[in-house]
N, C-alpha and C positions, 0 to 999 in steps of 0.2 A: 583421444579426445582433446581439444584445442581447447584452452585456459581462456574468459573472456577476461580482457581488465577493465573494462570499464563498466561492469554489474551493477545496475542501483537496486533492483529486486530481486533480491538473488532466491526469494521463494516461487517467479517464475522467467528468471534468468534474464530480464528485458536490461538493455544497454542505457548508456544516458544518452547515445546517438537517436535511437530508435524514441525515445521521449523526446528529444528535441526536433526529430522532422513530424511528429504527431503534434506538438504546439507548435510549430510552424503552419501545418495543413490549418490551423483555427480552434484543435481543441485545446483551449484557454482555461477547463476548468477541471478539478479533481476529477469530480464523479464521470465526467466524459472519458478521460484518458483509463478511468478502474474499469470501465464499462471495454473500452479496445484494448485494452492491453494486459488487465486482467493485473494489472499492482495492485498491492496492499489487500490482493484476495487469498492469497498463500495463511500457512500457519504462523507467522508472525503478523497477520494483521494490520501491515503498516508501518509496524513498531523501526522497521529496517529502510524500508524508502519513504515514506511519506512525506519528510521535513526538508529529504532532499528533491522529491519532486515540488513540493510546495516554494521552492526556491526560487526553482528552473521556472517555476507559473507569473514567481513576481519577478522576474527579472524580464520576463518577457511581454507582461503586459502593463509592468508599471506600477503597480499597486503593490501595495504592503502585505506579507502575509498576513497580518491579522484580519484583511480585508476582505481574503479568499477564501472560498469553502472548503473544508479542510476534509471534505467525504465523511461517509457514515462511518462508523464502528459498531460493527453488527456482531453481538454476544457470541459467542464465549471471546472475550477480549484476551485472554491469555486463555492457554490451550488446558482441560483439567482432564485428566483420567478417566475415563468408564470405572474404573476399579473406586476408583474415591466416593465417587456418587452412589455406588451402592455400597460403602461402605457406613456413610451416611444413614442410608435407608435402613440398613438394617439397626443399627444402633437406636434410630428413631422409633423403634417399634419395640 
């Protein structure tokens, strides 16, 4: 197995080539490139590429990150155990 080096999500291996000929094609915006590419849907959530793809977005459209949509963060934002939650449960009861 060949080592890639240039990984920006390494929860679904995408390169920062492969993000850059994708905002090259036009998709300019987070939720476009989560939607093809499938970043920041892994078990870290983003926490790993998102600030560096949110870079690649302003440097290529011009705009300040605070400017651009930075995608959803859909719960559980950090990852929690099945075992925890029912450990909860049962204590609650």
């Amino acid at each position: 197995m060949t080592e890639k080096a240039n990984v920006i999500c390494r929860c679904e291996e995408i390169e920062i080539d492969e993000i850059r000929k994708w905002i090259a094609e036009g998709y300019t915006d987070f939720e476009e490139l989560k939607r093809i590419l499938r970043v920041s849907m892994g078990p870290c959530q983003g926490r790993g590429c998102r600030d560096i793809i949110l870079r690649e977005l302003s440097k290529a459209t011009g705009k300040p990150i605070a400017e651009l949509n930075p995608g959803v963060i859909r719960p559980p934002v950090k990852p929690v155990k099945a075992r925890l939650l029912a450990e909860n449960d049962q204590e609650a009861k």
